[in-house]
N, C-alpha and C positions, 0 to 999 in steps of 0.2 A: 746604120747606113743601109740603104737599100735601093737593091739596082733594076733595071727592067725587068727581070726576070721575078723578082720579089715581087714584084708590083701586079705582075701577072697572075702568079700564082696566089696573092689574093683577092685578085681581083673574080678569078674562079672559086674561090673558095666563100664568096660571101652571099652567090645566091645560094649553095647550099645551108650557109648558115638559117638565111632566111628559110628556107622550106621545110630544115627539121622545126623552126618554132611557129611555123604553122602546122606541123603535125603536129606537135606538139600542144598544142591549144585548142584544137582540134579532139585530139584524145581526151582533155579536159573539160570539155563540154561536152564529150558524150559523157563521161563520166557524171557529171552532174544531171543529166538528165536522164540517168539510171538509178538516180538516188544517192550516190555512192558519192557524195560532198563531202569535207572536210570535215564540216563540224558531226553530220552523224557517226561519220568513221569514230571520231573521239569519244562520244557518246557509248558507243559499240567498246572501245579500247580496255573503257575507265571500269564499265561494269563488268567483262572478264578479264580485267589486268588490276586495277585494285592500284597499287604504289609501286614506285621504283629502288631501288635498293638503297636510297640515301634516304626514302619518308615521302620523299614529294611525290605529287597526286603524278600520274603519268599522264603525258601530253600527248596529243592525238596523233595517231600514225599515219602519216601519209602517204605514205611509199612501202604500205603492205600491198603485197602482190594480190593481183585478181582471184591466186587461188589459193593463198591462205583467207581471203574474204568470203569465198565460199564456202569453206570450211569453219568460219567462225557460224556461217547461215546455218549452217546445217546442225552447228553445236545447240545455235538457240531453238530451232527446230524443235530438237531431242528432246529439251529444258520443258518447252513447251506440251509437247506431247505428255510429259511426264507428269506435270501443275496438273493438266486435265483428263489423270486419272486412265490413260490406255493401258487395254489388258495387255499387248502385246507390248514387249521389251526390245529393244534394238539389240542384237546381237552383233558385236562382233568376231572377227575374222579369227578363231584360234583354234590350235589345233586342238584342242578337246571338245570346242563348246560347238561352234557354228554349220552346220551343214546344208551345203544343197541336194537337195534331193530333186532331180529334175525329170518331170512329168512332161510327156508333151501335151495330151490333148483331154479332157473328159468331155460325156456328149452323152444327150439322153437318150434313153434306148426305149423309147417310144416316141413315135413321131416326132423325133429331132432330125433333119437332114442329114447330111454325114457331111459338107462342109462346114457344118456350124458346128467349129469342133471350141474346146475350151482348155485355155490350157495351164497347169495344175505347177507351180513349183513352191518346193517345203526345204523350208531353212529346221534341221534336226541337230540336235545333241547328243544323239546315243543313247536315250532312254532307256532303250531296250537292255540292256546291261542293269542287272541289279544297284540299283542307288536312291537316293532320296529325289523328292519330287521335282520338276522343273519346271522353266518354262521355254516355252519354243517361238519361233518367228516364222510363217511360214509365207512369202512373198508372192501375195495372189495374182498381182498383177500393176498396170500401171495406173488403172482408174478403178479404186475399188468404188464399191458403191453398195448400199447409198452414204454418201460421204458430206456432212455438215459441215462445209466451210468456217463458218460461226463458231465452234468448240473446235474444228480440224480432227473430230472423231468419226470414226465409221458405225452408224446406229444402226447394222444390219443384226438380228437376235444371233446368238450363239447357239450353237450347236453339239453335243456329244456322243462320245462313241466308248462303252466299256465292254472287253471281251477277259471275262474269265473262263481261264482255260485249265487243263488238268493241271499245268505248273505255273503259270502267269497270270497275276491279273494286271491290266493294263488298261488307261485312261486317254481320253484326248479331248481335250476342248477344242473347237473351232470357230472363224467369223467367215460366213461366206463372203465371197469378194466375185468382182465382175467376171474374170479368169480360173479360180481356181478357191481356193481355202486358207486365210490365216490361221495358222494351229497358234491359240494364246495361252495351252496350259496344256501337259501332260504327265504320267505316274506312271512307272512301274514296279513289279514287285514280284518276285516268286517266291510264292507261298506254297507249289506241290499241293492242291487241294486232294489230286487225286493218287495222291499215295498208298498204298496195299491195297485199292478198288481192284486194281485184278485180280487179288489174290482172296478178297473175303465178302469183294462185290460191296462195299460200304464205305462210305466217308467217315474220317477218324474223326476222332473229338479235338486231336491238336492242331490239324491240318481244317477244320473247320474253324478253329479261332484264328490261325493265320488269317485265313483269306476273310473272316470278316472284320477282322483291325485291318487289312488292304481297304475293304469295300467300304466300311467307315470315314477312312482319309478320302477314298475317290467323292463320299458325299458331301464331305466338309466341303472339298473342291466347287463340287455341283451346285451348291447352296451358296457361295462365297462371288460365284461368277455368273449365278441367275438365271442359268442355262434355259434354255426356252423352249428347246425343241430334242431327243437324244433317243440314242434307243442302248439296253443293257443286256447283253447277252453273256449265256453257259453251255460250255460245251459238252465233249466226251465228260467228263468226270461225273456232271452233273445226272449227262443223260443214262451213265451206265448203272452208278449205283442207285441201290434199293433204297436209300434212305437221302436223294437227289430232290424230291422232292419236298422233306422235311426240314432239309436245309435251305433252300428255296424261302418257305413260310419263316424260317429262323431268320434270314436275311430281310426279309421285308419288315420283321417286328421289331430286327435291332437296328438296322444302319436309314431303314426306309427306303430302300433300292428293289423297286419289284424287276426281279430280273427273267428274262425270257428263255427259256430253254432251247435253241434252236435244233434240228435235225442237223443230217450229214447233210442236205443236198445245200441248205440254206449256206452253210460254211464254206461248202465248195464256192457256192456263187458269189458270195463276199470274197474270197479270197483272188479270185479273178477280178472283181471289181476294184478291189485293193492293189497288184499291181501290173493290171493289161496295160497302161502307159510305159512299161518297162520290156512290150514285146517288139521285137525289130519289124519295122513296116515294110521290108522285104519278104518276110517268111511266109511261107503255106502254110505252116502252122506252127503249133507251142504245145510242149506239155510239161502243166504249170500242175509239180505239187507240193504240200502241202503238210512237213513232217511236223503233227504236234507233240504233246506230251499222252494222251492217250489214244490218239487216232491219228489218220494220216488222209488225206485227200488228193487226186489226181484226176487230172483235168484235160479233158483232148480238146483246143479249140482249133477249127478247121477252116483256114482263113484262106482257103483257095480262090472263096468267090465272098471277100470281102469289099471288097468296091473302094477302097481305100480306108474304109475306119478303122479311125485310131481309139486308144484310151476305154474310156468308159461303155461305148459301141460296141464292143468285141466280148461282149457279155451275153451278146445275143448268140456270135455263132461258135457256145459252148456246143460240142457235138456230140460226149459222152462223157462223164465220170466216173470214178469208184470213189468208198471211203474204205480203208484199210481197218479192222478194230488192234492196228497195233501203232503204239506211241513209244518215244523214248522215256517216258517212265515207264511204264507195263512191260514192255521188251527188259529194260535195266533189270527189275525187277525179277524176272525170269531167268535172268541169264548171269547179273551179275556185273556191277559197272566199275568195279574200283580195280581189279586187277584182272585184267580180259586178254588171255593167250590167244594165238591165232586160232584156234582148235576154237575157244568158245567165239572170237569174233563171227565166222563161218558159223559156226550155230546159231547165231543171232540173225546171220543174211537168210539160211534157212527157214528159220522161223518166220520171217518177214513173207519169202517166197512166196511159203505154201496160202498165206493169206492171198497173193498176189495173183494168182495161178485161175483160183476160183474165178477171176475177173477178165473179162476183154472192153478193153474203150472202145478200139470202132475196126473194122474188116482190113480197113483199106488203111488202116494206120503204117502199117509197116513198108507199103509202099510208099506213101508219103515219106517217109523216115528216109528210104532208099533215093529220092528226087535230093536229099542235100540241104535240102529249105526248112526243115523242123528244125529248131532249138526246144531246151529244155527252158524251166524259168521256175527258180525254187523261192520260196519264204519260210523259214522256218531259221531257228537259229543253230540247225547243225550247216546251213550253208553258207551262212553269215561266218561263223565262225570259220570254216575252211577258207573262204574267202581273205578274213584276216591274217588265218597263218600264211596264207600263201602270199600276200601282199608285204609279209614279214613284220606286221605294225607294234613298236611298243608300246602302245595306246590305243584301245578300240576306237575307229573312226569312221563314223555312216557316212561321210561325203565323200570316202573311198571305197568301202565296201558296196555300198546301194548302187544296182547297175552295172558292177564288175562282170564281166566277160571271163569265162572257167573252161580252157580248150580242154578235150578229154584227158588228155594227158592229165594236164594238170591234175583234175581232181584224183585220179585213179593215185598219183606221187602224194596227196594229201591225204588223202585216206590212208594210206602208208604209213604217214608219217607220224598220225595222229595212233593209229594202232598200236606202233611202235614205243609209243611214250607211255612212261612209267606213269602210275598214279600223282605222285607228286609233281612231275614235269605239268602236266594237264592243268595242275591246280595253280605252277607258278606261270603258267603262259597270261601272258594280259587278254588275250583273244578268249578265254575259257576261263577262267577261275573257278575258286572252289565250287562254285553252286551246279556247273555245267560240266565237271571232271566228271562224276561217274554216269552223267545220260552223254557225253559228245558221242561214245563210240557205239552206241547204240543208236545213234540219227544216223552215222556212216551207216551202219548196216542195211538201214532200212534206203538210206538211198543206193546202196550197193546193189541192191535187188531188186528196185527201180529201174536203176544204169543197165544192170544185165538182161533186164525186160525190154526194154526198146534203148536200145544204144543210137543215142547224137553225138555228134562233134561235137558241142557246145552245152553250154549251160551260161544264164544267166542271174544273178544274185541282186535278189531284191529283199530290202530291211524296211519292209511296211509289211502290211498285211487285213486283218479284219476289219481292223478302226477304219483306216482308211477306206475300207468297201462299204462300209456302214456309212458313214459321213459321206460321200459319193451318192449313196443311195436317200440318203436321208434330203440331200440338197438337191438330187435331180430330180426327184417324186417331187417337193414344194416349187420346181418349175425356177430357183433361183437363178441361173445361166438360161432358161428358155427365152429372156429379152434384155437384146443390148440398150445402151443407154439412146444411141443415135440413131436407131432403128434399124432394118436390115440392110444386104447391102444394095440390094435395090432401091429402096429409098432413100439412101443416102447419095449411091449416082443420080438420082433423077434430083436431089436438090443442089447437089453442086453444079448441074448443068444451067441452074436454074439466072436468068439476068436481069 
């Protein structure tokens, strides 16, 4: 039974009815003419759904939400890429595998503007950490190019970058992209090429088979991915010992890798072009160095009158450098890495000094330093590694290390701390393990001596390094970022204006 009041209140009730099922109808014919019909949704279901748990075929889902649909796109996506053959792999999200490394700008340092900046971000793994081969995702941007619709492959040539160094050798394949660089393959490995070289000025015979089963694998690589364009460089080890270039002719007759000997100054410069995306665009300046395994490099870039450039630009206003001939193998060596009391830690910063001493970067640095605007900015892996003890990580992770911020305090409490640690503590840390327990406190020293040379506030930690200044230079020199797709941005106001 129902009384005026019923009647009212359906009577209200019925134009709403009608106008949810014209939205309703409405939603359904946009849907339809987004593709997103009935029957293809089923189509889509049956070839990643397969059967229901009774045997029967499964019947098309129609009230899958919009964003499990795009996630099905994006599965076949993957599938797709995959049928055709792309070097790079999708990485996902985990805590060991996937890393951002976030670059803001590269830009070339000849007659490039300095708005025409370019900008660089690397999906990493940790490489750098002794382990077997990988591969990486480096996310160059949103429009790589040149990009083939027709296969959905990007046909731009690959690129490489190998730096063997007194303790590392280390690999990177890349594809250039509109923005920046897809890294599709990289290798690391320490092999200590340059073991007892301080001590007898010679490369060993066992330490020469390491690193060419390293350089063997890096060519298998090279050869497997078609690389097009690369450059291979040796560093201190190579260049100190007497028998540097015999090894050299060894390498070229057994793995076929003609590799290049570079200088200190050339290393310096790579390793600034490696990572000036990581210097703060506020500072007057950076001093960016460089502890390796037998040498060390330090960098005064003097960015007072940089006009805003960022990234790859700031290679220009290198102001002075040094190279140090001491490393954390050659120092270890001298001094002793497995059981290191404070008496010899302090010997070790000594020793570093008196190399230090002989050098000045530039007049006016230390007033600089006194204005508050210098930061530091280290690559090497004694800072990386500080980096992760102090981060406290039980698993090394470059998408928290790369770009970590290190107030003085800090490092002054890690250097501490790591001094403090028994041989075997060093070996069971996940940040250091066995291969870096007896050089980590020999990289402290040498940055200890550093720190007391020109003291900052700050320091900043960056996990790239040559490869990356190589690749940088390898792809700014062939002009790859010298032309957008859409032309510049003058040209592209004057065609939007256009009616």
């Amino acid at each position: 039974m129902t009384g005026p009041v019923d009647q009212a209140l359906a009577a209200q009730e019925q134009p709403a009815r009608k106008s949810e099922g014209a939205s309703t109808s409405q939603k359904r014919r946009k849907k339809r003419k987004r593709g997103r019909a009935a029957n293809g949704e089923g189509v889509l279901n049956v070839q990643a759904g397969g059967l229901n748990q009774d045997g029967a075929e499964r019947q098309p889902d129609t009230t899958t939400s919009l964003k499990g649909k795009k996630a099905a796109r994006r599965r076949g996506r993957r599938r797709k890429q995959s049928a055709n053959g792309a070097e790079s792999v999708p990485v996902a999200r985990t805590n060991d595998g996937d890393i951002v490394v976030s670059s803001k700008t590269l830009e070339k340092s000849t007659g490039t503007p300095s708005h025409r900046n370019h900008e660089l971000r690397m999906r990493r793994d940790g490489e750098n950490r002794p382990s077997a081969s990988r591969k990486e995702q480096v996310d160059g941007s949103r429009n790589p190019a040149p990009y083939d619709r027709s296969t959905g492959r990007n046909n731009s040539p690959l690129y490489a970058a190998l730096d063997l160094g007194t303790n590392n050798c280390r690999l990177l394949i890349a594809r250039p992209e509109d923005r920046g660089f897809r890294v599709v393959d990289a290798y690391s490995r320490i092999v200590r090429l340059g073991e007892g070289v301080g001590s007898n000025r010679m490369l060993s015979d066992a330490a020469m088979e390491r690193a060419i089963d390293a350089l063997a694998q890096c060519h298998r690589k090279l050869a497997d991915r078609g690389v097009a364009r690369s450059r291979l460089i040796a560093t201190e080890a190579c260049r100190a010992a007497e028998n540097g270039a015999d090894f050299i002719e060894r390498v070229k007759a057994e793995t076929g890798l003609a590799l290049e000997v570079v200088n200190r100054e050339t290393e310096a410069r790579l390793a600034v072009a490696g990572c000036a995306s990581l210097v703060d665009h506020d500072a007057d300046g950076v001093i960016l160095f460089d502890i390796g395994g037998g040498s060390s490099e330090i960098v005064w870039l003097d960015l007072r009158n940089r006009c805003g450039a960022r990234g790859y630009a700031l290679t220009r206003f290198i102001r002075s450098w040094i190279s140090l001939p001491v490393g954390v193998v050659n120092l270890a060596e001298r001094h002793g890495g497995v059981h290191v009391t404070p008496d010899i830690f302090e010997a070790m910063i000594e020793d570093a000094a008196e190399h230090l001493a002989a050098f000045n970067l530039a007049n006016n640095l230390t007033e600089a330093i006194a204005s508050g605007r210098v930061h530091m900015l280290g690559t090497s892996g004694t800072v990386t590694t500080l980096a992760g003890v102090h981060l406290g990580l039980k698993r090394y992770d470059r998408r928290r290390v790369d770009g970590t911020w290190l107030e003085d305090g800090d490092v002054s409490r890690m250097i501490d701390q790591l001094r403090d640690m028994p041989y075997e503590a060093r070996v069971d840390n996940p940040c250091i393990g066995a291969d870096r327990a007896d050089l980590v406190l020999a990289g402290c020293a040498i940055l200890e001596a550093i720190r007391r040379r020109w003291s900052c506030s700050r320091l900043r930690v960056a996990d790239r390094g040559l490869r990356e200044g190589i690749l940088t230079e390898l792809m700014a020199a062939d002009g790859v970022w010298s032309h957008r797709k859409n032309g510049s941005r003058h040209n592209r106001g004057r065609q939007g204006n256009r009616t």
